[in-house]
C-alpha positions as CSV (number, residue, x, y, z in Angstrom):
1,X,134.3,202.8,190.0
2,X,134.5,206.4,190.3
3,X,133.9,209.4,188.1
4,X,136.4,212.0,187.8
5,X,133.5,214.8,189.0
6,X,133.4,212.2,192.2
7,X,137.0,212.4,192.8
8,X,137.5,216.1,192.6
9,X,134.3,216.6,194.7
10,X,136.8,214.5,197.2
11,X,139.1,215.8,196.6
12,X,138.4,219.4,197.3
13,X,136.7,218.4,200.8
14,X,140.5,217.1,201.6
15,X,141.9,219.8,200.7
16,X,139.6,222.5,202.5
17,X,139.9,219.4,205.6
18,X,143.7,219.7,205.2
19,X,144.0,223.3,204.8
20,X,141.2,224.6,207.5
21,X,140.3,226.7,204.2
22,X,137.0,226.8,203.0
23,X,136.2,225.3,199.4
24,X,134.8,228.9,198.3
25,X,138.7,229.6,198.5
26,X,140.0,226.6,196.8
27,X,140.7,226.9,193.3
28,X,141.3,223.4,190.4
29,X,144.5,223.8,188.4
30,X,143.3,220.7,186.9
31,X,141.6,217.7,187.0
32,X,141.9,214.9,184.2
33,X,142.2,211.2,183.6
34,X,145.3,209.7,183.6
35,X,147.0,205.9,183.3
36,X,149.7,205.9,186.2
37,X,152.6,203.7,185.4
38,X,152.3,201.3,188.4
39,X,150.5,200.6,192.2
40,X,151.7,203.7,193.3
41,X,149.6,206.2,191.4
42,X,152.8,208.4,191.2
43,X,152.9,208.9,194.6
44,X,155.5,206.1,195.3
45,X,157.0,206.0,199.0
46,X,160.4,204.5,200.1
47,X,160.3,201.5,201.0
48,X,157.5,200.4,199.5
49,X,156.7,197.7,196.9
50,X,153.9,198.4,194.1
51,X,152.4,195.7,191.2
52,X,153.8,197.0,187.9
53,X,151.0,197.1,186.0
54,X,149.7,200.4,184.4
55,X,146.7,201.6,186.6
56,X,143.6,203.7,185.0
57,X,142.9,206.6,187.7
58,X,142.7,210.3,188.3
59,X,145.3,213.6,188.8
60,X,143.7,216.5,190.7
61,X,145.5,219.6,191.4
62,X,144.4,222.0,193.5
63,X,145.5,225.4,194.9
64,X,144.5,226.0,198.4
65,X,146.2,230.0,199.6
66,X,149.5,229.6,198.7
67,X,149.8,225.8,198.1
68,X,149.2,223.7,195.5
69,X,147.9,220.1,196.3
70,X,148.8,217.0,194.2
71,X,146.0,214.4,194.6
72,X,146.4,211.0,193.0
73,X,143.7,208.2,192.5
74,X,142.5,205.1,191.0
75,X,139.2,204.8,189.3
76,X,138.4,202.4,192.3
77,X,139.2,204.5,195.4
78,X,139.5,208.1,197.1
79,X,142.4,210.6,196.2
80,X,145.3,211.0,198.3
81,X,147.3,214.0,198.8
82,X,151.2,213.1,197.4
83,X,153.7,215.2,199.2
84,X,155.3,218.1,197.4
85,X,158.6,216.5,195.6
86,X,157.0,212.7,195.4
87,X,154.8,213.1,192.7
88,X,155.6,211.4,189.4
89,X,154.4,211.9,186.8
90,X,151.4,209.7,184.8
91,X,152.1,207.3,182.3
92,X,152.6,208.7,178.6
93,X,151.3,205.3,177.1
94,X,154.9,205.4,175.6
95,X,156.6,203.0,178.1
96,X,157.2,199.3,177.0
97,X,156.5,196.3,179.7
């Protein structure tokens, strides 16, 4: 299991990695604990099936120049980058299944 420290830690080297940018000059909007609504941390892509089960994980935003970045993880594994206009948002612990 990771810790949300853990997975901004990744997720900043990603970012500076994605960007060529150095971390110095990457900045956190945010980073908190979320509950995504399914498999696809709300970062679902076309095509693509995902168990519908709410998932325990992570939201990192960073801003990187004159980008922000949109990572998305579990608890178990390493962010990934969701493509500006794919995110979706976390789970409100509202929704009925």
């Amino acid at each position: 299991m990771t810790t949300l420290e853990a997975t901004v830690d990744a997720a900043l080297a990603d970012a500076a990695k994605h960007t060529g940018l150095k971390r110095a000059d990457l900045k956190v909007l945010s980073a908190e604990e979320v509950m995504w609504s399914d498999g696809s941390l709300g970062c679902p892509q076309p095509g693509m099936m995902y168990t519908q089960a709410l998932v325990p994980g992570y939201r990192v935003q960073i801003r990187a120049g004159g980008q922000d970045l949109d990572y998305h993880a579990s608890r178990m594994g390493l962010p990934v980058l969701c493509p500006p206009g794919r995110a979706v948002p976390p789970s409100t612990g509202d929704e009925r299944i």
